[in-house]
PABA-491415 format. One line per field, with one value per residue (C-alpha): residue number from 1; residue in one letter; chain; x, y, z. Coordinates in nm, 3 decimals. Example, Ala and Ser with C-alpha at 12.3 -4.5 7.8 and 13.67 -1.06 7.14 Angstrom:
2
pos: (1 | 2)
code: (a | s)
unit: (A | A)
px: (1.230 | 1.367)
py: (-0.450 | -0.106)
pz: (0.780 | 0.714)
//
This chain:
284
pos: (1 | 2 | 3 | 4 | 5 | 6 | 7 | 8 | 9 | 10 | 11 | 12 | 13 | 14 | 15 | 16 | 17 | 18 | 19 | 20 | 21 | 22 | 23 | 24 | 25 | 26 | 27 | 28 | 29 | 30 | 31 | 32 | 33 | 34 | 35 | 36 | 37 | 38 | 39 | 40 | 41 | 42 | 43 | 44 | 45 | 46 | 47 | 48 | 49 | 50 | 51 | 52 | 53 | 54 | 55 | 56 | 57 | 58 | 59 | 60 | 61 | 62 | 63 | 64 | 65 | 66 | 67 | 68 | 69 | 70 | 71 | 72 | 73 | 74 | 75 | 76 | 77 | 78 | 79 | 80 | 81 | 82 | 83 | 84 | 85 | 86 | 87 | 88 | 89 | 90 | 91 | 92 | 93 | 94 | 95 | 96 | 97 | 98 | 99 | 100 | 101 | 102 | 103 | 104 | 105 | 106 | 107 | 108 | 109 | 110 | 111 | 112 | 113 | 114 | 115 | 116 | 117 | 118 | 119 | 120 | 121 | 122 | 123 | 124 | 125 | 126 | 127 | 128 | 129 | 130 | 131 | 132 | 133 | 134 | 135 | 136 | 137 | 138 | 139 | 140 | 141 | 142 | 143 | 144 | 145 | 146 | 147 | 148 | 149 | 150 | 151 | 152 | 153 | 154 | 155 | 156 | 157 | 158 | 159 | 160 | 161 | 162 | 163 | 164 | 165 | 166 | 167 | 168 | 169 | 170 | 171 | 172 | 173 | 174 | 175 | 176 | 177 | 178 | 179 | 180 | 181 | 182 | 183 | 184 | 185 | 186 | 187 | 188 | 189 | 190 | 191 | 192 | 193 | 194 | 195 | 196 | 197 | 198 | 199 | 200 | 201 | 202 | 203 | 204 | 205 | 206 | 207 | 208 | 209 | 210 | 211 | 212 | 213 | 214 | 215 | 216 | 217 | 218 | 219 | 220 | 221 | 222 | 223 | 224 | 225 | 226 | 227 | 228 | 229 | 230 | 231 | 232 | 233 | 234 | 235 | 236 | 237 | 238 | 239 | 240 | 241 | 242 | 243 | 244 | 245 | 246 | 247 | 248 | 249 | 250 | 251 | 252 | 253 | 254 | 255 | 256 | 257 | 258 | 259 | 260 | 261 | 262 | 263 | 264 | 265 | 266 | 267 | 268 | 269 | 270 | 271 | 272 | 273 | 274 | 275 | 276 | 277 | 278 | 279 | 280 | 281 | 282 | 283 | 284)
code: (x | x | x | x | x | x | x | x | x | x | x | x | x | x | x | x | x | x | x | x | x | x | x | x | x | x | x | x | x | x | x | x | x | x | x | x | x | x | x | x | x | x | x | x | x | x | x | x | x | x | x | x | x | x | x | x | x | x | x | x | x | x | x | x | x | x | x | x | x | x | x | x | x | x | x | x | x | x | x | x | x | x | x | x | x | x | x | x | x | x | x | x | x | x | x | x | x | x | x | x | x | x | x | x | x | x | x | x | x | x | x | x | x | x | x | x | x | x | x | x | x | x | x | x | x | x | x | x | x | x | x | x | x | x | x | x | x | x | x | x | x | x | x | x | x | x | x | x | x | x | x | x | x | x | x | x | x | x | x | x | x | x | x | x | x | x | x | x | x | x | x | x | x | x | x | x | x | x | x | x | x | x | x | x | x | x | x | x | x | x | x | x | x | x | x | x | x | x | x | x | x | x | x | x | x | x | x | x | x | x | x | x | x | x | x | x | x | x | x | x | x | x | x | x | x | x | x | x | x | x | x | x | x | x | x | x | x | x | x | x | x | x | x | x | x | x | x | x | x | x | x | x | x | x | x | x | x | x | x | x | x | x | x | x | x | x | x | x | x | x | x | x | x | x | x | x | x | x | x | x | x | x | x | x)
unit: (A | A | A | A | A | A | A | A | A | A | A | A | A | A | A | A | A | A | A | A | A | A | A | A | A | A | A | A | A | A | A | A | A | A | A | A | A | A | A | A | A | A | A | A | A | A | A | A | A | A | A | A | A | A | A | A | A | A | A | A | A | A | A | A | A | A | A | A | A | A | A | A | A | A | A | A | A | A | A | A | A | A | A | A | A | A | A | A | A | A | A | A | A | A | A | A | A | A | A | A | A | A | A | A | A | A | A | A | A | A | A | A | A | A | A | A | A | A | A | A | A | A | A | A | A | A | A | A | A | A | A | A | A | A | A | A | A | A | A | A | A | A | A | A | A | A | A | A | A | A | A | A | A | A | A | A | A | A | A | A | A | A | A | A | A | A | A | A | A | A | A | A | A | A | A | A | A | A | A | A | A | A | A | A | A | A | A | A | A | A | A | A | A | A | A | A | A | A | A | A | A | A | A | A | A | A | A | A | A | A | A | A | A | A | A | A | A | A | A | A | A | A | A | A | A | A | A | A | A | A | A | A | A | A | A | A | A | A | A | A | A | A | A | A | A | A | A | A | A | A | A | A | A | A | A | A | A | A | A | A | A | A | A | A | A | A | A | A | A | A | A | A | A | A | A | A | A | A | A | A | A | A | A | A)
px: (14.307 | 13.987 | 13.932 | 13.855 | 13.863 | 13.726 | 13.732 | 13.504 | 13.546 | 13.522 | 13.504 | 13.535 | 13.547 | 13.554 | 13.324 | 13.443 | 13.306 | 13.020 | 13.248 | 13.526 | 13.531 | 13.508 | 13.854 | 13.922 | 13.844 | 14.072 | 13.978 | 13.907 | 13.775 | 13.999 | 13.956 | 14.138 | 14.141 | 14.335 | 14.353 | 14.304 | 14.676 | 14.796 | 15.064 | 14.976 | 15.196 | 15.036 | 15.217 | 15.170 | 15.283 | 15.088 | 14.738 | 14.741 | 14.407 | 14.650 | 14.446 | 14.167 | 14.148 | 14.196 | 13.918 | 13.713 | 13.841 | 13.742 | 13.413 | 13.541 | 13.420 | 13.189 | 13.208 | 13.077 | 13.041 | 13.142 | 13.108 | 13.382 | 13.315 | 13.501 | 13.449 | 13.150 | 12.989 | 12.900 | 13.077 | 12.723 | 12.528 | 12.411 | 12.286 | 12.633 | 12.850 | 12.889 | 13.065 | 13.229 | 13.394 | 13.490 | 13.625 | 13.855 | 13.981 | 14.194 | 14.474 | 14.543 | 14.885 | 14.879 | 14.796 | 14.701 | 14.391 | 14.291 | 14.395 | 14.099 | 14.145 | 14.423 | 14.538 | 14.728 | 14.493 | 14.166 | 14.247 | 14.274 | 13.930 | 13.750 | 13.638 | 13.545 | 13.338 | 13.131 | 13.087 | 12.920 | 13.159 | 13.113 | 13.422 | 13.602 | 13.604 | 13.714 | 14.048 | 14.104 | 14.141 | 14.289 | 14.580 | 14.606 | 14.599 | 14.906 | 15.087 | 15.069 | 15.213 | 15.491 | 15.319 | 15.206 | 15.469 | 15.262 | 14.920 | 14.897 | 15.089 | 14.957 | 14.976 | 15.086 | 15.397 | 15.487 | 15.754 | 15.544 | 15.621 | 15.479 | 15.180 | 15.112 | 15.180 | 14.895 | 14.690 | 14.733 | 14.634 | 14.302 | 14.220 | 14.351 | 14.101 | 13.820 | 14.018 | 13.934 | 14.042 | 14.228 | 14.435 | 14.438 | 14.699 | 14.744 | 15.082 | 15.148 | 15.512 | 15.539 | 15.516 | 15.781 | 16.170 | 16.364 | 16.335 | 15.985 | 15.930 | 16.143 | 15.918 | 15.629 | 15.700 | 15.844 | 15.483 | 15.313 | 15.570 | 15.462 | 15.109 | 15.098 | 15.297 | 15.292 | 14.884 | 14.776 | 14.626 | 14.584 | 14.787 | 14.738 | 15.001 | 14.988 | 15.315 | 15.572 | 15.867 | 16.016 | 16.198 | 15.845 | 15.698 | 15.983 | 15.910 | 15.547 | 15.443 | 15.301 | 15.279 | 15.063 | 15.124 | 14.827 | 14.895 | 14.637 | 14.345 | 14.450 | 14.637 | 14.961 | 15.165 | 15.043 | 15.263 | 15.538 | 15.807 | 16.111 | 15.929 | 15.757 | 16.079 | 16.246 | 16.070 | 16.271 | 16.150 | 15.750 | 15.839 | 16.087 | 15.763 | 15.501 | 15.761 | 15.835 | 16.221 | 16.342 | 16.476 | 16.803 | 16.916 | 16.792 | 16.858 | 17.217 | 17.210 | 17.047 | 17.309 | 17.598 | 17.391 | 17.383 | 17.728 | 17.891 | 17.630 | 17.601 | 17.362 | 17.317 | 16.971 | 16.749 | 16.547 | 16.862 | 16.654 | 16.829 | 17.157 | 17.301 | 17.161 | 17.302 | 17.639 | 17.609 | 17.540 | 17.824 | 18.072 | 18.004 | 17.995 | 18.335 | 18.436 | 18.371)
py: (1.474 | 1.650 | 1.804 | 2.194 | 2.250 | 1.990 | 2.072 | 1.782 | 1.750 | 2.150 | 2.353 | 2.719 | 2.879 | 3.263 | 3.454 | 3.633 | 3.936 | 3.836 | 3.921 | 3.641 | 3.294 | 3.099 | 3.021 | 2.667 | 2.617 | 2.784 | 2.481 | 2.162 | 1.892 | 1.930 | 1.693 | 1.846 | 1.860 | 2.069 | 1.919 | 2.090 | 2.306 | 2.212 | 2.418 | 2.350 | 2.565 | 2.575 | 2.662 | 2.732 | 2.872 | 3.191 | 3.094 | 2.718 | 2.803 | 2.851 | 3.219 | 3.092 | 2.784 | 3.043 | 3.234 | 2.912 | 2.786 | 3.171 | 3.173 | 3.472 | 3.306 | 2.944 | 2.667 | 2.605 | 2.222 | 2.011 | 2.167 | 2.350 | 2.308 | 2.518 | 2.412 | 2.195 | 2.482 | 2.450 | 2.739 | 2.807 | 2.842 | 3.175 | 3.169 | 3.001 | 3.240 | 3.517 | 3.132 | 3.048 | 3.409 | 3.405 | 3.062 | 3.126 | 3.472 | 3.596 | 3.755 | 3.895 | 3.970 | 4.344 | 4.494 | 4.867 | 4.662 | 4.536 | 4.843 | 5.056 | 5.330 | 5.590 | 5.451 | 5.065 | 4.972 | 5.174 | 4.925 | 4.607 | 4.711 | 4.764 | 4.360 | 4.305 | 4.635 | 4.536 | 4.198 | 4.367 | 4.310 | 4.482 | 4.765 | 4.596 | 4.286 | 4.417 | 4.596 | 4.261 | 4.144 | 4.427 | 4.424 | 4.033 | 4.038 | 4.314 | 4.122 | 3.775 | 4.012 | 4.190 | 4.515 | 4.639 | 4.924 | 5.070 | 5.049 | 5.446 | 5.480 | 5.567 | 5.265 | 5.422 | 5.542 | 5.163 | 4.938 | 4.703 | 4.408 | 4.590 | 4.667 | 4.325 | 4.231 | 4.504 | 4.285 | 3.995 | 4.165 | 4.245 | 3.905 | 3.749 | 3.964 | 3.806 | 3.520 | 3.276 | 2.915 | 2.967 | 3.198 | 3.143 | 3.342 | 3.501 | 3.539 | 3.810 | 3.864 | 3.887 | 4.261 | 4.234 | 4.298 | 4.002 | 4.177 | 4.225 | 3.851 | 3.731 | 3.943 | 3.788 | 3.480 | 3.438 | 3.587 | 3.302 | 3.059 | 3.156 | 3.160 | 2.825 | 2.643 | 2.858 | 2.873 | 2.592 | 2.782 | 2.641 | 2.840 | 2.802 | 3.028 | 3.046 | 3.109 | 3.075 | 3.121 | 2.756 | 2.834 | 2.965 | 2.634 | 2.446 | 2.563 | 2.399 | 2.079 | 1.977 | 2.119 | 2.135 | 2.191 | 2.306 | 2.334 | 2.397 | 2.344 | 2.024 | 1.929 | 1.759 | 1.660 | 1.663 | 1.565 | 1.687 | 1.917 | 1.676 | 1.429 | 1.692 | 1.943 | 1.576 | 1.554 | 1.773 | 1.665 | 1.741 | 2.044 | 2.171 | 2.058 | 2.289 | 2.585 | 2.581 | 2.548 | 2.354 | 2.536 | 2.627 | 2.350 | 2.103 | 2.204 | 2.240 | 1.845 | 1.741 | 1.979 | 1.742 | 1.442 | 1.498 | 1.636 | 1.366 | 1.037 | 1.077 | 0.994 | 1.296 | 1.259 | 1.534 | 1.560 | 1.845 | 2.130 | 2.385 | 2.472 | 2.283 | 1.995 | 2.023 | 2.133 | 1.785 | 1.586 | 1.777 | 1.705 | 1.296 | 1.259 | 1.484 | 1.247 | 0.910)
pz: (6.251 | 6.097 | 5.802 | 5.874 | 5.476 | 5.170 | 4.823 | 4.637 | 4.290 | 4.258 | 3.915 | 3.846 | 3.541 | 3.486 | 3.271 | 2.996 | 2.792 | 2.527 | 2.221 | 2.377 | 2.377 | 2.717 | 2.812 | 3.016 | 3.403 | 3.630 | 3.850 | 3.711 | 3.931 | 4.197 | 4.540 | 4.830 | 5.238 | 5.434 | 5.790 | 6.098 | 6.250 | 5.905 | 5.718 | 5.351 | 5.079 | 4.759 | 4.422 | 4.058 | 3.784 | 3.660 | 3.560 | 3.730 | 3.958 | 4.278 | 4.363 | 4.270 | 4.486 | 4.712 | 4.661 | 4.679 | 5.037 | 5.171 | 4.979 | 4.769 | 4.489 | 4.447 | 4.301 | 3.964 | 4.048 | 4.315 | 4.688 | 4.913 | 5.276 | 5.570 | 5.903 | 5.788 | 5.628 | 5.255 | 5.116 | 4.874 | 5.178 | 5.191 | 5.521 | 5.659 | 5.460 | 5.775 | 5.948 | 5.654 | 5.654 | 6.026 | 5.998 | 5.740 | 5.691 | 5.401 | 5.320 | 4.978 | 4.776 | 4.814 | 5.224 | 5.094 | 4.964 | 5.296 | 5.515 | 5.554 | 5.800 | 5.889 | 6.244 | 6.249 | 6.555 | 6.402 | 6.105 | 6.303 | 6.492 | 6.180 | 6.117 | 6.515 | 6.520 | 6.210 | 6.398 | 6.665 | 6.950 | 7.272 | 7.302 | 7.590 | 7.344 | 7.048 | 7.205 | 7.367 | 6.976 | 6.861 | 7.150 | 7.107 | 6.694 | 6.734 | 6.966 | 6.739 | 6.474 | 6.666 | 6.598 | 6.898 | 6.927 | 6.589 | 6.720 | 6.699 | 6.370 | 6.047 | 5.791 | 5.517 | 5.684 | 5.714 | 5.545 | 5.301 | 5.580 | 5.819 | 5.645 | 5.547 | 5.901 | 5.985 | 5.731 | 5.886 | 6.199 | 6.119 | 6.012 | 6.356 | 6.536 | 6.347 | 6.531 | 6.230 | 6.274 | 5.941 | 5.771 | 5.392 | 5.240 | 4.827 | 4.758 | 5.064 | 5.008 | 4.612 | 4.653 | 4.937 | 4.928 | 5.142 | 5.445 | 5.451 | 5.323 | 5.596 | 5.839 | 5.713 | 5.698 | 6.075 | 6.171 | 5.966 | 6.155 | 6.471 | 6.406 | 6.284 | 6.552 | 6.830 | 6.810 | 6.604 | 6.324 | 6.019 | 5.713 | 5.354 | 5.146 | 4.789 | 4.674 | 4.388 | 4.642 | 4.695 | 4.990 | 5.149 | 5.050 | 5.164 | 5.550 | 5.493 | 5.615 | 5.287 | 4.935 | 4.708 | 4.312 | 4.106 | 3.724 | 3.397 | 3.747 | 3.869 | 4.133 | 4.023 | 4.339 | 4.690 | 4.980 | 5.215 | 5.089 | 5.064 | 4.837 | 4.581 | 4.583 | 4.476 | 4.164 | 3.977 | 3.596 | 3.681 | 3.858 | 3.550 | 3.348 | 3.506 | 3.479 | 3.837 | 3.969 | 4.223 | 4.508 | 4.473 | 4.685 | 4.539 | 4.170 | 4.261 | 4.392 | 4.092 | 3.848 | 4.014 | 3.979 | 3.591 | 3.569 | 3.745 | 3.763 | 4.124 | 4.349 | 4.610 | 4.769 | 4.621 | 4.972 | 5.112 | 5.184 | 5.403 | 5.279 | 5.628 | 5.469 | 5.085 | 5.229 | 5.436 | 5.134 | 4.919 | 5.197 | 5.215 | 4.809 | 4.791 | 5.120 | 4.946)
//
């Protein structure tokens, strides 16, 4: 499977005011691809470069060093950055950020009609994007009347109709009570395996991360575990160590493994899965 994002050996350090000194990299020589129809969950604890490798793969911000290419477009391109932008579209932690106009399908419009799309085009997007979303039923409402998972659903919306190749995704459901994450995240579901879009969420929910196909853990700018969800969740000690917690699954495995010298298999998930593994130990 191709690459449709590569991060080589990229560095990015913000500036800080004259009378401060220069803090470390937010992203220090990091090497990472994200394959094409991939489902990649990235996580961090607060200042491990997980937003801003973000930032980089959507050419929000660029590289210091190394070179970020998105769908074979170098990111620092100038001339390539309108395909960079429609290749992979963005979408940030809080949706009254990104929601620009006063009607849900004025809103959704507003990136196709500022690409120049013919009218009969852009309400082609604009019906599709709201159907992907389960919003269609709102096209006519006014956004701020909206529950916050609707409105991030809206969000999402307007970067479908740019109908980007991938969705790269800043924390959208930390604002979000468990309703609205749940709404969210069965849209992001969908997308990904009922389209083939690629999705990158940054998150610090584990049972987000969990539904990924691989996982990513950035800490201090560096990448420190990459692979699927049932062998990085495993590593309980380096997670515990970059002040991340296991999901609750798995830490409650690993609390019987201590308390008892058992050997329950950390790589229960779903709480089907932990209950299973409970039920043989407590069997045998």
């Amino acid at each position: 499977m191709a690459s449709i994002i590569e991060l080589r050996d990229v560095s990015f350090r913000y500036e800080h005011a004259s009378d401060r000194p220069e803090g470390p990299p937010a992203v220090d020589g990091v090497s990472l691809c994200i394959e094409e129809g991939e489902f990649v969950a990235i996580l961090g604890h607060n200042g491990s470069g997980k937003s801003t490798l973000a930032k980089l793969m959507s050419a929000i911000v660029l590289p210091a060093s190394g070179q970020v290419t998105v769908g074979g477009f170098d990111t620092r391109d100038e001339s390539r950055l309108f395909d960079v932008r429609k290749t992979a579209g963005m979408v940030f932690q809080n949706p009254d950020n990104q929601i620009v106009a006063t009607v849900v399908e004025e809103d959704v419009a507003f990136a196709p009609e500022n690409m120049g799309l013919p009218p009969a085009e852009i309400r082609r997007r604009v019906d599709g994007a709201l159907d992907a979303v389960g919003m269609r039923e709102f096209a006519r409402h006014a956004p701020h009347l909206l529950s916050g998972g609707q409105k991030q659903r809206i969000a999402i919306a307007g970067v479908l109709a740019m109908q980007p190749r991938v969705i790269v995704m800043d924390e959208p459901t930390a604002m979000l009570d468990p309703l609205g994450r749940q709404e969210v995240m069965r849209t992001v579901l969908r997308l990904n395996r009922e389209t083939g879009m690629t999705v990158v969420l940054i998150t610090h929910h584990m049972d987000e991360a969990a539904q990924a196909q691989r996982v990513v853990v950035m800490d201090h700018g560096h990448v420190l575990l990459n692979g699927p969800p049932q062998e990085i969740f495993a590593r309980v000690d380096e997670l515990r160590g970059c002040s991340l917690a296991p999901p609750q699954t798995v830490a409650l495995l690993d609390g019987i493994n201590r308390a008892c010298g058992a050997h329950l298999p950390l790589q229960a998930l779903s709480v089907e899965q932990c209950a299973d593994a409970i039920y043989e130990y407590l069997k045998g």
